[in-house]
C-alpha positions, 0 to 999 in steps of 0.5 A: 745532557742528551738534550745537548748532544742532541742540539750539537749533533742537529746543528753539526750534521745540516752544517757537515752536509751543507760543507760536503755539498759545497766541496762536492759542487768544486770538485765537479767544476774542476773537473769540467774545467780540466775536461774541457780544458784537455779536449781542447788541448787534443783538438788542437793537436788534431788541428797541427796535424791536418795543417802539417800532413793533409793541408799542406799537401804533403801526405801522413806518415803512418806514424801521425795516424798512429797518434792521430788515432790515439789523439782523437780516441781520447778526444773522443772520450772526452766527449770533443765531436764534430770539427776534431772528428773531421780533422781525424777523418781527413788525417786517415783518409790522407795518403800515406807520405814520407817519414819527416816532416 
């Protein structure tokens, strides 16, 4: 009887482990995906408010630094750099304009 349990338990346990592995392995490519998948969403948020604030001349109300702000922060945390960080710079640096769009 031991000699079965201890067949069963060194067939189940590599089988258990390779399992685990395999579900570890999906779960850390959905997990890259949904990342990379919000930064871009946040850049492109970003990208809106330079074209509708600074690009168009019109100047940002605080309130869009405000979400800029928060945007890029999380953006950011994400690891999203380089054009979502020009765009930020851009959108603080821009002069303060009127409330609406």
């Amino acid at each position: 009887m031991d000699q079965i349990v201890q067949a069963a338990v060194s067939w189940a346990v590599p089988a258990v482990l390779a399992g685990l592995l395999a579900s570890l392995v999906r779960l850390y490519r959905l997990v890259a995906a949904l990342q990379e998948g919000v930064r871009t969403s946040l850049r492109s948020r970003l990208v809106d408010l330079h074209k509708d604030y600074v690009a168009s001349g019109s100047g940002c109300p605080d309130w869009v630094k405000r979400e800029a702000e928060q945007v890029y922060h999380a953006y950011h945390g994400l690891g999203g750099n380089g054009v979502g960080t020009h765009y930020y710079q851009e959108i603080i640096d821009a002069p303060v304009g009127a409330e609406g769009r």
